[in-house]
Steps between C-alpha positions, in 0.01 A plus 500: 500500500442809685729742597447616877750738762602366852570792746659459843665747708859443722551724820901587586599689797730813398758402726536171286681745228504470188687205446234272628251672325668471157585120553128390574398723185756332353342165569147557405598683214682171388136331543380761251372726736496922466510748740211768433449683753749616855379704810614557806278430826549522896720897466691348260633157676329286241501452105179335378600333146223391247571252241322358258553223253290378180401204481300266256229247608415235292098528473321184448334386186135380584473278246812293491436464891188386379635251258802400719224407798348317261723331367627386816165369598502270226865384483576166669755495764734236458733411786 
C-alpha cells in the first residue's frame, strides 16, 4: 500500500456567511478531509478553501498478477 494526499479546493462567496461555510467544512471534514490553507480573492468577496485528505492506494504485486493470469489461463470454466 502506498500512502498518497488528495487536494481540492471549494470557493464560497462572503455573503454566504459563515454558516454555510462551516456546514460544507463540516461535511468534507466528515469524509476525512482538512482544511490547510484559507485566502480571500475578488476584494475580499470570496474564500478559497484547500483541503486535503490522505489516502492509501493499494499498489499491485507483479507477481501474484502474474500467477493469478496464469492461473486463470489454465483453469477450466465450468458452467
Amino acid at each position: 500500500m502506498t500512502e498518497v494526499f488528495e487536494h481540492k479546493y471549494m470557493v464560497f462567496s462572503i455573503e454566504d456567511g459563515p454558516k454555510v461555510i462551516t456546514e460544507a467544512l463540516n461535511t468534507y471534514g466528515a469524509e476525512g478531509w482538512s482544511l490547510t490553507n484559507m485566502v480571500t480573492i475578488n476584494a475580499g468577496e470570496h474564500l478559497v478553501a484547500w483541503l486535503v485528505k490522505k489516502t492509501m492506494i493499494e499498489t499491485p504485486d507483479p507477481q501474484t498478477s502474474k500467477k493469478n493470469k496464469i492461473s486463470t489461463l489454465w483453469t477450466e470454466e465450468s458452467e
